[in-house]
PADO-568124 format. One record per residue: x, y negated, z negated of N, C-alpha, C in turn; residue number from 1. Coordinates in Angstrom, 2 decimals. Example, Ala and Ser with C-alpha at 12.3 -4.5 7.8 and 13.67 -1.06 7.14 Angstrom:
2
     n_x     n_y     n_z    ca_x    ca_y    ca_z     c_x     c_y     c_z   n
   13.19    5.69   -7.80   12.30    4.50   -7.80   13.20    3.30   -7.80   1
   12.85    2.25   -7.08   13.67    1.06   -7.14   12.90   -0.03   -7.87   2
END
This chain:
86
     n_x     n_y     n_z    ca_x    ca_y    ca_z     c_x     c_y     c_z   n
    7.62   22.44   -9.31    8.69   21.47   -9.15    9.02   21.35   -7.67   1
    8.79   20.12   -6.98    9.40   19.94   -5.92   10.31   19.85   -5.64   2
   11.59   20.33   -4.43   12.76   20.45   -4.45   13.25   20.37   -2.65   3
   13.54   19.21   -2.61   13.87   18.92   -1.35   15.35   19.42   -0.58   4
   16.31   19.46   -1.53   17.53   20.13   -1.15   18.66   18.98   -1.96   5
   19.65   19.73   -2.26   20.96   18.58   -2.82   20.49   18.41   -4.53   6
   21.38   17.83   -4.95   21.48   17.67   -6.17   20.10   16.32   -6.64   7
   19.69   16.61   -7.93   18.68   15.87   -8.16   18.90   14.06   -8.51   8
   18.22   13.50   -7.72   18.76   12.09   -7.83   17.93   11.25   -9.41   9
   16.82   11.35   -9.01   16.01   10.99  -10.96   14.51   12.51  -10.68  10
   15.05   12.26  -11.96   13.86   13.63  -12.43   12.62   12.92  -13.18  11
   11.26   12.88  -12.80   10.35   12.47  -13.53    9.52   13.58  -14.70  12
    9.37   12.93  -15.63    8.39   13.97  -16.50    6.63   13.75  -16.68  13
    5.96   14.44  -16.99    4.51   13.95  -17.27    4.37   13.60  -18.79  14
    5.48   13.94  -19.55    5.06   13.37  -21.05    6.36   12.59  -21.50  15
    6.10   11.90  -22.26    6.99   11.28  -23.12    8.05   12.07  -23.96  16
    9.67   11.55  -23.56   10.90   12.16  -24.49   10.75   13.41  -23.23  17
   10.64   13.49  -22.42   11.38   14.57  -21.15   10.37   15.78  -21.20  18
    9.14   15.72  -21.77    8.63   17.15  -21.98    7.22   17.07  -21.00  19
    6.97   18.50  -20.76    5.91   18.53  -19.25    6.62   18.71  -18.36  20
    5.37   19.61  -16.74    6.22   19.25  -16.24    7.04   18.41  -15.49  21
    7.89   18.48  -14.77    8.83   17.69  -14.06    8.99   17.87  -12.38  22
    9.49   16.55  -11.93    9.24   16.50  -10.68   10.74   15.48  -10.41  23
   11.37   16.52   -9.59   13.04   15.98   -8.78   12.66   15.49   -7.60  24
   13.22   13.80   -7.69   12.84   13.03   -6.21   14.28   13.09   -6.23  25
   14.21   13.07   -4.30   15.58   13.08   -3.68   15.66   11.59   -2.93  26
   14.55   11.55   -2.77   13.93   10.44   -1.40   12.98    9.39   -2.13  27
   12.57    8.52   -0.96   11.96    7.97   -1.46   10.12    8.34   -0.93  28
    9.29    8.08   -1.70    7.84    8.87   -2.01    6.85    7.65   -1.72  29
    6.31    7.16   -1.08    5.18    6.50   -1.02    4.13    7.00   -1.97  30
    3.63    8.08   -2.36    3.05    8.08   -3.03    3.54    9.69   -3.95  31
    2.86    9.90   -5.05    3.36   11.10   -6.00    2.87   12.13   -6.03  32
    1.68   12.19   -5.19    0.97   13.02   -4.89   -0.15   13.95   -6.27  33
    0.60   15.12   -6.38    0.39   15.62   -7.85    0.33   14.79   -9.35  34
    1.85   14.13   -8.72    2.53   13.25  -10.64    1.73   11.44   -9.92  35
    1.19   11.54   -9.16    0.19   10.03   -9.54   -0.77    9.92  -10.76  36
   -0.16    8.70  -11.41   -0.39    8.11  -12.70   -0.36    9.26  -13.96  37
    0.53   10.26  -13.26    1.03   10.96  -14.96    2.25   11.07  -14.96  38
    3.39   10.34  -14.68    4.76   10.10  -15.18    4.93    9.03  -16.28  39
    5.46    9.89  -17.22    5.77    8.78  -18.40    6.81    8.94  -19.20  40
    8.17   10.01  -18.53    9.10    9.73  -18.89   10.17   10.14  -17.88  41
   11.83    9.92  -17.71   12.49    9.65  -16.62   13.98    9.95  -17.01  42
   14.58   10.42  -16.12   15.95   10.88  -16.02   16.61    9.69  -14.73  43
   17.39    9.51  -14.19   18.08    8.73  -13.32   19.52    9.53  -13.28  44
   19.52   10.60  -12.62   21.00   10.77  -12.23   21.81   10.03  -10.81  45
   21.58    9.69  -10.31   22.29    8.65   -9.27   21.32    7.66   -8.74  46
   21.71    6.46   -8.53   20.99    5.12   -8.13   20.12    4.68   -8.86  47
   20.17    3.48   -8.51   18.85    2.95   -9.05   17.31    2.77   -8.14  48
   16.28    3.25   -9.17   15.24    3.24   -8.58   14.34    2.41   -8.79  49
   12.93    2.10   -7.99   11.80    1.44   -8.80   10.59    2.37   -8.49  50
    9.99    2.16   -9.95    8.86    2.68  -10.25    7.55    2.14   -9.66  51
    6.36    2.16   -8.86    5.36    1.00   -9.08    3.81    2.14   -9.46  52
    3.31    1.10  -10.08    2.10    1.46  -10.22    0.53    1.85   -8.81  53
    1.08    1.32   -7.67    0.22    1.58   -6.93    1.23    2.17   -5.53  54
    0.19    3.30   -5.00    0.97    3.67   -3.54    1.20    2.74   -2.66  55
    2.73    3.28   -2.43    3.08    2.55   -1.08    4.40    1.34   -1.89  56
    4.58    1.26   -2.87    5.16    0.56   -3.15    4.80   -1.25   -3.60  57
    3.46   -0.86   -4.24    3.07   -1.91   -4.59    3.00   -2.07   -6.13  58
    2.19   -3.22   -6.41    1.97   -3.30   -8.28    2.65   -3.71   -8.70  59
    2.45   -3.17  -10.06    3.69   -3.62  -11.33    4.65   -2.36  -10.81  60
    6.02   -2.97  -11.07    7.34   -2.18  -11.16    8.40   -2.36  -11.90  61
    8.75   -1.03  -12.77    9.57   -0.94  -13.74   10.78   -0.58  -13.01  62
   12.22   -1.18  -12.77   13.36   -0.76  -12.07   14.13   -0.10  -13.07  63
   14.31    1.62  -12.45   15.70    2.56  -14.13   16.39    2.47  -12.76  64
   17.69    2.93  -14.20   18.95    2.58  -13.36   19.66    3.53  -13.97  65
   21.00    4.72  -12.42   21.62    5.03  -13.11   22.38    5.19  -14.39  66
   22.32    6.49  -14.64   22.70    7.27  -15.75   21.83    6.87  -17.18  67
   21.08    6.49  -16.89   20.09    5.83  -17.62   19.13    7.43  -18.12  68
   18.48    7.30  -19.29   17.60    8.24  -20.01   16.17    7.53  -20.32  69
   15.29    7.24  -19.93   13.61    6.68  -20.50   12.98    7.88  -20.89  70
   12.95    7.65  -22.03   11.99    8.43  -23.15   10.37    7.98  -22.52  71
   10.46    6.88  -22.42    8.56    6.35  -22.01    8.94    5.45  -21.22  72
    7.89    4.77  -20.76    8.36    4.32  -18.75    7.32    2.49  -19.37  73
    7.83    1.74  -19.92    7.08    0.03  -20.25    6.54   -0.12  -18.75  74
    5.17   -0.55  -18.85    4.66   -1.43  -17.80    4.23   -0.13  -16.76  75
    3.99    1.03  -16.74    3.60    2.48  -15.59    4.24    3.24  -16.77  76
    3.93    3.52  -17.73    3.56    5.09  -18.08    2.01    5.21  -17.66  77
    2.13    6.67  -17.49    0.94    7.42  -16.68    0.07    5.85  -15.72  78
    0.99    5.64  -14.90    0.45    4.66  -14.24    1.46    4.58  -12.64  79
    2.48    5.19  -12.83    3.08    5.46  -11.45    2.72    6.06  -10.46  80
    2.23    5.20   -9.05    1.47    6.12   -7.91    3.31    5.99   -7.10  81
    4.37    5.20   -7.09    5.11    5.72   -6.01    6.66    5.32   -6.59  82
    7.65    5.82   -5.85    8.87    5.01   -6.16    9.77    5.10   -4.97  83
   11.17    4.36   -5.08   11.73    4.36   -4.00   13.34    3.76   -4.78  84
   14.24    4.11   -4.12   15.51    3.96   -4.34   15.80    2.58   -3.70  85
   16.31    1.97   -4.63   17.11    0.47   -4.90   18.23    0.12   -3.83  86
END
């Protein structure tokens, strides 16, 4: 689990319904490094973010939004290379 410092802003998972493991973005990620194209489910504790399917902030993009819960991620499950805060 990566852990940059401060409270977790969205938590990504590698499986569907929160299970696997997980990866706490604080920032924003050009790319996912490890969790490229295996996030497919999502927590959002503060802001809103977007998801995209290719590094760097390109592709298809799914936007979650605070306090929000995704069980499975429409349009990038296991297809997210980056994300970035809204």
């Amino acid at each position: 689990m990566a852990n940059w410092g401060g409270s977790p802003k969205v938590t990504l998972f590698e499986k569907p319904n929160f299970c696997g493991c997980r990866l706490e973005v604080y920032r924003n990620l050009p790319e996912l490094g490890n969790f490229d194209n295996s996030v497919s489910s999502a927590v959002v504790h503060e802001g809103d973010w977007a998801l995209y399917s290719e590094i760097k902030y390109s592709g298809a993009r799914l936007v979650i939004k605070e306090g929000q819960c995704y069980a499975t991620l429409p349009g990038v499950n296991n297809a997210a290379s980056s994300i970035c805060k809204m």
